[in-house]
C-alpha positions in Angstrom: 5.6 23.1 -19.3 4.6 20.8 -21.9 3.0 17.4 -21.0 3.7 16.0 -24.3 7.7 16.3 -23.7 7.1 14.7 -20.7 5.6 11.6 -22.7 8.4 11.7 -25.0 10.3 11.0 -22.9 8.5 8.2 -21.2 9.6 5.4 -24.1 14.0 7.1 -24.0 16.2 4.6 -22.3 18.0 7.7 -20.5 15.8 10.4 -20.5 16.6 13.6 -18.3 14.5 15.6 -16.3 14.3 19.3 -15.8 13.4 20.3 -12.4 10.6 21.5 -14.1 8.8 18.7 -15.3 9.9 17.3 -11.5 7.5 19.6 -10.1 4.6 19.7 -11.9 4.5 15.7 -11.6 4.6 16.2 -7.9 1.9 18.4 -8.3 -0.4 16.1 -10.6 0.0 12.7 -8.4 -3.3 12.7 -8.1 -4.9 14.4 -11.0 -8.9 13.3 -11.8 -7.7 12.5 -15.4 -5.9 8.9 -15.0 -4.2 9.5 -18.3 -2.0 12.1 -16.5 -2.2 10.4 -12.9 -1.7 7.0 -14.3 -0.2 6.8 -17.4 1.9 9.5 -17.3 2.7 10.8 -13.4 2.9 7.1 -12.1 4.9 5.9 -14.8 7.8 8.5 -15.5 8.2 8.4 -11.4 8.4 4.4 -11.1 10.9 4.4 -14.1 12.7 7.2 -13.1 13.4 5.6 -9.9 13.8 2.5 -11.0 16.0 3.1 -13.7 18.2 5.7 -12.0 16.7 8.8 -14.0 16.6 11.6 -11.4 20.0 13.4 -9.5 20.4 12.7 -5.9 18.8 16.1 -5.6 16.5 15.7 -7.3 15.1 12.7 -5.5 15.8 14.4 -2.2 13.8 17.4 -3.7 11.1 14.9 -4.8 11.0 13.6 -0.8 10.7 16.8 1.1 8.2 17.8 -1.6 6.1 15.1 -0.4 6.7 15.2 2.8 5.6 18.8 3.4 2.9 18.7 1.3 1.9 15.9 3.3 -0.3 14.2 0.7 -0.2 10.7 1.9 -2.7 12.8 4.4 -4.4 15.3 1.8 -8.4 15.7 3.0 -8.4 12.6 4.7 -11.8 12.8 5.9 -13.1 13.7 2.1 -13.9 10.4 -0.2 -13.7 11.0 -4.0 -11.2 13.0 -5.8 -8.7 13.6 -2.9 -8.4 9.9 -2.5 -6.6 9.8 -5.4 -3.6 11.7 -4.1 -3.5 9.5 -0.9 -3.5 6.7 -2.8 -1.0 7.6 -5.2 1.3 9.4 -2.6 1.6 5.6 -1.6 2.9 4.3 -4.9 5.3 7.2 -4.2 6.8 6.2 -0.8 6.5 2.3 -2.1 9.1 3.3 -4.8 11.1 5.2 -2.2 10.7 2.0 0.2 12.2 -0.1 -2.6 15.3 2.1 -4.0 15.8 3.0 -0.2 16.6 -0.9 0.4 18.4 -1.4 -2.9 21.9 -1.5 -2.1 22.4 -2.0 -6.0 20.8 1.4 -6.2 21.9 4.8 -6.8 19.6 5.7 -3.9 20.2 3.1 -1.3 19.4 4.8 2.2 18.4 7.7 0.7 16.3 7.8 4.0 18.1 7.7 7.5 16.7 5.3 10.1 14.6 7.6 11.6 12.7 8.7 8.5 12.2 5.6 6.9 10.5 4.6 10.5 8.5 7.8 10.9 7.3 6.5 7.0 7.0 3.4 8.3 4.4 4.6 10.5 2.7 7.3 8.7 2.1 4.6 6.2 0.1 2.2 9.1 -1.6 5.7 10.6 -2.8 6.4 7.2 -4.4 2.6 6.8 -6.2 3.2 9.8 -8.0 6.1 8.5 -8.4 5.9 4.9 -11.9 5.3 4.6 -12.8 5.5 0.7 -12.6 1.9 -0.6 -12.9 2.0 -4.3 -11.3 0.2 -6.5 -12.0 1.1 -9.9 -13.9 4.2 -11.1 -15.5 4.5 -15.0 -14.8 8.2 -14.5 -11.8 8.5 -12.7 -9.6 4.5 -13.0 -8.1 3.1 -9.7 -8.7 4.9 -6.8 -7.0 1.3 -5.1 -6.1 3.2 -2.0 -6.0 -0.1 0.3 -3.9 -1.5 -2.2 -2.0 0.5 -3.0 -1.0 1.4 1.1 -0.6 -2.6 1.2 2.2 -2.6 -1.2 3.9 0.2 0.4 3.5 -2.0 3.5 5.0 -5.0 2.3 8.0 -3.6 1.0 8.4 -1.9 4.6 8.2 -5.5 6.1 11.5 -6.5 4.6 13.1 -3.6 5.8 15.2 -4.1 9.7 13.5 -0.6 10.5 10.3 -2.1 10.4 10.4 -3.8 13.9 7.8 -6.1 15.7 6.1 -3.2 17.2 5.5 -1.7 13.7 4.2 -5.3 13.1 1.8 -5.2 15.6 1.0 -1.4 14.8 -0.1 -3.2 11.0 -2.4 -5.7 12.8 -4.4 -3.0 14.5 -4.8 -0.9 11.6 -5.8 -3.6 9.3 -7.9 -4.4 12.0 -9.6 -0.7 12.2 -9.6 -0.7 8.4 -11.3 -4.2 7.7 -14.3 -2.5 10.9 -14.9 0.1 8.9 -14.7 -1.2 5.1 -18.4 -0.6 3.7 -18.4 -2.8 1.0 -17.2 -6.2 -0.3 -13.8 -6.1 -2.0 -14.6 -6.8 -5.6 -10.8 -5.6 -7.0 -8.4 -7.1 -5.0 -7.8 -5.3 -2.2 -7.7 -8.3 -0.2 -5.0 -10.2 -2.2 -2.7 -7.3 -1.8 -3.8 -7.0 1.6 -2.2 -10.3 2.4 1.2 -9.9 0.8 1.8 -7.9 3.6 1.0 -11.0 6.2 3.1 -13.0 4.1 6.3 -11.1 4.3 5.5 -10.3 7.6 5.7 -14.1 8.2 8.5 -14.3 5.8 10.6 -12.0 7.7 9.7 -13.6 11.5 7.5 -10.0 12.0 4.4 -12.2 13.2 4.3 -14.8 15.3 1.3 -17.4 14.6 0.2 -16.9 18.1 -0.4 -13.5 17.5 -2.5 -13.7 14.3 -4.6 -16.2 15.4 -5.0 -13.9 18.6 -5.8 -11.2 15.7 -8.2 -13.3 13.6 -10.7 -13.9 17.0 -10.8 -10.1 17.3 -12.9 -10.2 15.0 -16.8 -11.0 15.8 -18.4 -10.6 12.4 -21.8 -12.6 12.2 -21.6 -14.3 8.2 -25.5 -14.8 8.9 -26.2 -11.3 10.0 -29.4 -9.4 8.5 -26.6 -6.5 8.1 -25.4 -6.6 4.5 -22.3 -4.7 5.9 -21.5 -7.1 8.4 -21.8 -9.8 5.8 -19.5 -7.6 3.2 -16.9 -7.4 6.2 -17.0 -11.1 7.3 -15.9 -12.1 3.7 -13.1 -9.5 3.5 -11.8 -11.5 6.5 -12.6 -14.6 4.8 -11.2 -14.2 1.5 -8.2 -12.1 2.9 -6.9 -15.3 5.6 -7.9 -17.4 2.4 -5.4 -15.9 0.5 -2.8 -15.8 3.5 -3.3 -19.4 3.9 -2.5 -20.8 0.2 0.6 -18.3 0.1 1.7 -19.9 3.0 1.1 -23.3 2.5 3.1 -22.4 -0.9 5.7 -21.5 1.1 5.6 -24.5 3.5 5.2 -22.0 6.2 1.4 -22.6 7.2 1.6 -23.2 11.1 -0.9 -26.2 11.7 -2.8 -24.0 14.4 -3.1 -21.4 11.1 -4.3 -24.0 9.3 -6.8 -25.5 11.1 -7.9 -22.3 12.7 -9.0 -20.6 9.2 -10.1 -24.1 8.2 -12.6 -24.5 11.1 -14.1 -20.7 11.6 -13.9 -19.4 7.9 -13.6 -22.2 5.0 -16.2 -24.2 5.9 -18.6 -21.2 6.3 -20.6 -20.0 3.5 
């Protein structure tokens, strides 16, 4: 195959793809070289979802592919270059998560019930144990896996298939994720993070009883020796930060929210 019919065909209003050029995408979601991964990969699937450019079969193709392949799991205990397909198999299912809920679309419940749940939750498992948290990469571009997992995420929470229990699965994910995070978030994470809360709030997942239940789980020490334990107190604080002026946006800041995050995290340095 040749990769530069494939960009050709990136800038046509109605290109068509050969089952061909299908495959070898699938197989490059995660390539090292982010001009492939990236620029080309990333951006012929979003628009060719978006704008209605694949058959029916070949979206279904494009689905089972993934899901056998089961890349949203590929090496998940290596860091490095098979984050990349992890994270990337998430923009994949986030474009499936959107056309899937797009009854304007050409595949609107492309995904019964039960496989959009089962997503659902592979998505939330897969939060829990991603542990490589880089953002950017001079070598490699975004690795953005927490992101990128968090958009994904917030699309699900406007879906009916993503019940409260699925809610509550998120919280204890995030929670596992934001334990074992080894480093500040300096690209951010955090701010994608809390789309999710906000939707979730948006969409009556989350009550405000539960997250401030979830937000004293936490025991983080901001004046601990522990550079990590400092790096993970101001995920926290930066992530309900960002929750709180998106709600208050919104005019759906509960006033225990408010002066909970007020009292235990803004006023501490």
């Amino acid at each position: 195959m040749k990769i530069q019919e494939l960009k050709d065909k990136l800038p046509e209003s109605t290109p068509i793809y050969t089952n061909e050029e299908i495959n070898w995408m699938l197989n490059h979601i995660g390539d090292p070289d982010s001009l492939i991964r990236d620029s080309l990969v990333c951006n012929s699937l979003g628009k060719g979802f978006l704008e209605e450019n694949f058959s029916l079969d070949q979206a279904h193709f494009m689905i089972e592919k993934i899901k056998t392949k089961n890349t949203l799991f590929y090496k998940i205990d290596e860091t490095g270059i098979p984050t990349l397909t992890r994270s990337f198999t998430c923009l994949f299912w986030d474009l499936i998560i959107k056309v899937n809920n797009d009854s304007e679309s050409e595949y609107f419940k492309i995904l019964t019930d039960s496989e959009e749940k089962e997503l659902f939750k592979n998505l939330l498992v897969y939060l829990s144990k991603e542990s490589d948290f880089t953002g950017f990469s001079k070598k490699y571009g975004w690795f953005h896996a927490v992101a990128h997992c968090s958009d994904a995420i917030a699309d699900g929470m406007k879906s009916d298939n993503f019940d409260p229990e699925m809610a509550h699965l998120f919280l204890s994910s995030t929670y596992k994720m934001l334990n074992r995070v080894d480093r500040r978030f300096i690209d951010g994470e955090e701010y994608r993070l809390s789309d999710v809360f906000i939707e979730a709030f948006k969409n009556q997942k989350i009550s405000n009883e539960d997250f401030i239940s979830w937000i004293k789980s936490f025991d983080f020490n901001p004046y601990a020796p522990d550079l990590i334990e400092f790096y993970r107190f101001n995920n926290v604080k930066s992530l309900l930060e960002n929750v709180y002026v998106k709600l208050n946006s919104l005019s759906l800041l509960n006033v225990s929210v408010k002066d909970y995050i007020e009292e235990h995290f803004s006023k501490k340095d």
